[in-house]
KEVEX-164470 format. One record per residue (C-alpha): residue number from 1; chain; residue in one letter; y, x, z. Coordinates in steps of 0.2 Angstrom, whole numbers, plus 5000, padded with zeros to 4 digits. Layout:
# KEVEX-164470
NUM; A; A; Y; X; Z
...
This chain:
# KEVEX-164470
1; A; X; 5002; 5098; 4996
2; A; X; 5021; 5094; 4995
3; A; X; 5022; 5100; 4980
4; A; X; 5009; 5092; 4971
5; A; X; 5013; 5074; 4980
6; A; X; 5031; 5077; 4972
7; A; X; 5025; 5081; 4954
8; A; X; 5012; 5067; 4955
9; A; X; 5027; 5055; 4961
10; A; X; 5040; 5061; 4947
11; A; X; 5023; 5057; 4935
12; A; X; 5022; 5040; 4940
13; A; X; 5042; 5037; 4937
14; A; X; 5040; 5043; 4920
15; A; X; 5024; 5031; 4916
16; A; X; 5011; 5044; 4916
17; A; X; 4997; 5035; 4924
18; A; X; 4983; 5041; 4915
19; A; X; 4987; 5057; 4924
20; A; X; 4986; 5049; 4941
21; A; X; 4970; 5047; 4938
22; A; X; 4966; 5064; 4942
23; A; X; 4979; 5068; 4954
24; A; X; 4979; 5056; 4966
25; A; X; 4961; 5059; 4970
26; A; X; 4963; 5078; 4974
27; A; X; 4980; 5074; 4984
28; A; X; 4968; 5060; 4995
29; A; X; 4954; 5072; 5000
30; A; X; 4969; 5085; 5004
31; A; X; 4978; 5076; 5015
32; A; X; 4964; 5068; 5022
33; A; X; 4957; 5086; 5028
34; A; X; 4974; 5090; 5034
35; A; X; 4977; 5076; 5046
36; A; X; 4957; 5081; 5052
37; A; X; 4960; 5097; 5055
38; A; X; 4977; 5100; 5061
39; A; X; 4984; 5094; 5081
40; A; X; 5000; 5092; 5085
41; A; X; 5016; 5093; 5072
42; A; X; 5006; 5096; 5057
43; A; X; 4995; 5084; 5059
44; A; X; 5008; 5070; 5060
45; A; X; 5017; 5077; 5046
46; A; X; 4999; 5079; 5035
47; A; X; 4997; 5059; 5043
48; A; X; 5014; 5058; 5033
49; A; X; 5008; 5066; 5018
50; A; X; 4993; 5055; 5018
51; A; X; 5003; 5039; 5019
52; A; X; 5014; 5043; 5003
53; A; X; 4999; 5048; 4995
54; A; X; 4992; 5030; 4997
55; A; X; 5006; 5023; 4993
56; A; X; 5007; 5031; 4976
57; A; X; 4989; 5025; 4972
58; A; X; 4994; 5007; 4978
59; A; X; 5006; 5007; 4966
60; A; X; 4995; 5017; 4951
61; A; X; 4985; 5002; 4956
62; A; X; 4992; 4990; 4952
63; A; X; 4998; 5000; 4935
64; A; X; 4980; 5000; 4932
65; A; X; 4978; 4981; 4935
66; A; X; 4967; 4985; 4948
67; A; X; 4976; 4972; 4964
68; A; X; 4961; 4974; 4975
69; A; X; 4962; 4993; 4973
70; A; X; 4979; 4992; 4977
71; A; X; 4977; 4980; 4993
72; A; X; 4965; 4994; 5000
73; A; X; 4976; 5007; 4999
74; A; X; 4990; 4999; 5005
75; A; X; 4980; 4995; 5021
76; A; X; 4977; 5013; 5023
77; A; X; 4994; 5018; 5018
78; A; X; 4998; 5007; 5035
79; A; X; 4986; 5014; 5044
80; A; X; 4992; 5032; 5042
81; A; X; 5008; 5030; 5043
82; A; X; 5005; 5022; 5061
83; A; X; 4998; 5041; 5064
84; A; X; 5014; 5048; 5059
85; A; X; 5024; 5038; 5070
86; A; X; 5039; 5040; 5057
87; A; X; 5047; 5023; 5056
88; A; X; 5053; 5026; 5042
89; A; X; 5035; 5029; 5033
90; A; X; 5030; 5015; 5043
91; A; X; 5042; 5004; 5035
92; A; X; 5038; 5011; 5017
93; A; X; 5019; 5010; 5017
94; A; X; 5023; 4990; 5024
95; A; X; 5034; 4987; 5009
96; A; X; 5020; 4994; 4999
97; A; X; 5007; 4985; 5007
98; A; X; 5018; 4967; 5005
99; A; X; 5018; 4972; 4986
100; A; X; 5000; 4972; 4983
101; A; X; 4997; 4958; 4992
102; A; X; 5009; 4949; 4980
103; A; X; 5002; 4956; 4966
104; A; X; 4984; 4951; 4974
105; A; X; 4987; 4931; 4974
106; A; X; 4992; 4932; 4993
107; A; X; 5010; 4931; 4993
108; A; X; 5010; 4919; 5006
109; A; X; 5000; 4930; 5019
110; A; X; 5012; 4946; 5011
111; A; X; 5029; 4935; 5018
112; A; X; 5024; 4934; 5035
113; A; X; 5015; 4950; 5036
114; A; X; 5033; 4960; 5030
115; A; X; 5044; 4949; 5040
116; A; X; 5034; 4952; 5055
117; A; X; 5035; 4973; 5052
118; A; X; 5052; 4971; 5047
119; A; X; 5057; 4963; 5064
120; A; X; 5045; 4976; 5074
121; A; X; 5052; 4990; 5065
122; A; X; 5070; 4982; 5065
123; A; X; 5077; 4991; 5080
124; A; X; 5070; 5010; 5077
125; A; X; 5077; 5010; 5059
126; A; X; 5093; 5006; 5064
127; A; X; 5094; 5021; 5074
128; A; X; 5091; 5030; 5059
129; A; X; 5107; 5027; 5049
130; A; X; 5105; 5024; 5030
131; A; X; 5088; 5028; 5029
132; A; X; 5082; 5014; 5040
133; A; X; 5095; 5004; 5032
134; A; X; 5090; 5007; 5017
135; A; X; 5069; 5004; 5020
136; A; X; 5075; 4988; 5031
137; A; X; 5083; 4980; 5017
138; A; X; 5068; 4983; 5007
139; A; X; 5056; 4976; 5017
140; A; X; 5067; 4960; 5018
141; A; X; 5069; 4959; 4998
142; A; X; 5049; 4960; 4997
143; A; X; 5049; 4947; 5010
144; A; X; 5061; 4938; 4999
145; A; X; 5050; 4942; 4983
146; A; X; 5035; 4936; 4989
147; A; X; 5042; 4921; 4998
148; A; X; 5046; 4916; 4977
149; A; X; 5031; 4921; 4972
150; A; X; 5022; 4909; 4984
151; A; X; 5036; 4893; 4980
152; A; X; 5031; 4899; 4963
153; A; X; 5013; 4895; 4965
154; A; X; 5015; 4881; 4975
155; A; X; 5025; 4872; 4961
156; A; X; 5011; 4879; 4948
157; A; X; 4995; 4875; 4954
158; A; X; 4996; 4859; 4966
159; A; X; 4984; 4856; 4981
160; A; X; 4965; 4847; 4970
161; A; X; 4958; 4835; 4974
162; A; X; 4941; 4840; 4986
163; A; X; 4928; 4844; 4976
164; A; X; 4912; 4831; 4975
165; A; X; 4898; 4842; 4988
166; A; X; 4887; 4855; 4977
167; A; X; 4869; 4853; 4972
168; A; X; 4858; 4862; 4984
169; A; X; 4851; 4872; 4965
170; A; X; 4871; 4877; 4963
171; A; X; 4870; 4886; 4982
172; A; X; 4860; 4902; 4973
173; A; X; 4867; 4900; 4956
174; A; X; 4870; 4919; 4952
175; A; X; 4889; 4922; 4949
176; A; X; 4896; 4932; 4938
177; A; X; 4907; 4947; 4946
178; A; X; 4918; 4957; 4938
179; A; X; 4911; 4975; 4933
180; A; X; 4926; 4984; 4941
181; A; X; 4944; 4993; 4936
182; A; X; 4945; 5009; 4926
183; A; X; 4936; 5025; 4930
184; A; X; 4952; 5033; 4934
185; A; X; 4954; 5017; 4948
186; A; X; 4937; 5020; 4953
187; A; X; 4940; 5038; 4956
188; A; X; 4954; 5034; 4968
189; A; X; 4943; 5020; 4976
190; A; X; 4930; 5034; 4983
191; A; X; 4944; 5046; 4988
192; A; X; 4954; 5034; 4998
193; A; X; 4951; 5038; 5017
194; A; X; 4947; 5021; 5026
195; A; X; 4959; 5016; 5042
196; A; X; 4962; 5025; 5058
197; A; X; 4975; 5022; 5072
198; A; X; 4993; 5021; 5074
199; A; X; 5012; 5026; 5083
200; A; X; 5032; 5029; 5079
201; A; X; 5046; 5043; 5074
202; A; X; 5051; 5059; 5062
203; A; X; 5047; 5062; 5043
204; A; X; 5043; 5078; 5033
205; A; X; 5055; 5090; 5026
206; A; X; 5058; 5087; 5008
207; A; X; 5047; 5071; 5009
208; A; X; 5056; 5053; 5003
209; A; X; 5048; 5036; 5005
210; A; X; 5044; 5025; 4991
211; A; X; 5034; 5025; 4977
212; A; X; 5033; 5013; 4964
């Protein structure tokens, strides 16, 4: 599984995101069955595993143009990585999670919800030398980014005026919806495992945080 989360990784740094498409799923029901089946140990490192993985199709997400996609997985990247109670996951999948919110038309929400990891998680990264730097100062650059975004918004789309109340007829006007991403988004959709729990301390052997 480490092997294959690397070479899926290394394929997203060199742009080849049609091939995600059928890694990422595999990797998703992997990891999923890992963190089920195992206690102890491997179970927070598969919880790790997991969290990276959901990471990667956050960010093959957004690639894809598929920002609610992305926002789901970045929720669950959350969620796992409070399993593997590694800080330094936890900060990760938070700075992933801030970036598809951005990307998602909720830059506003993304500022306060990174600021407020970034100040949780604050004291634990520093115990952990340069790799908590480094995440730290992440997480407070996507606070930063989405913070623009947001001013940027502001300034581009001022508050309306309130709209004049709807027609009783216009309360069941069918809406159209969009008919959904790519199947290779749609693929990752249905093997994305949904929430569970959370907690706080070491990181797999061989295994980096980030991701896109």
């Amino acid at each position: 599984m480490q092997r294959d989360l690397w070479l899926a990784r290394t394929g997203f740094q060199a742009g080849h995101f049609a091939q995600l498409g059928v890694q990422i799923p595999k990797l998703l029901v992997d990891a999923t069955r890992a963190a089920e089946h195992h206690q102890g140990d491997d179970q927070l490192l598969a919880y790790r595993y997991l969290s990276l993985t959901l990471e990667l199709t956050e960010a093959a997400a957004i690639k894809w143009g598929d920002t609610e996609l992305a926002v789901v997985a970045g929720h669950r990247a959350v969620a796992a990585a409070e399993r593997s109670q590694d800080v330094v996951i936890m900060a990760s999948a938070a700075r992933h999670l801030a970036d598809a919110m951005t990307n998602h038309g909720q830059a506003a929400a993304a500022v306060a919800f990174v600021t407020a990891a970034a100040r949780r998680l604050e004291p634990d990264l520093l115990r952990r030398g340069p790799e908590g730097l480094s995440v730290l100062g992440m997480l407070f650059l996507k606070a930063a980014m989405a913070q623009a975004t947001a001013a940027e918004a502001d300034d581009h789309h001022p508050t309306p005026p309130p709209s004049p109340a709807r027609s009783p007829a216009s309360w069941t006007r069918p809406t159209n919806t969009p008919t959904g991403s790519a199947s290779t988004a749609t693929n990752c959709r249905a093997a994305a495992p949904g929430p569970r729990g959370g907690g706080a301390t070491r990181r797999p052997p061989g295994a980096r945080a980030g991701g896109g």
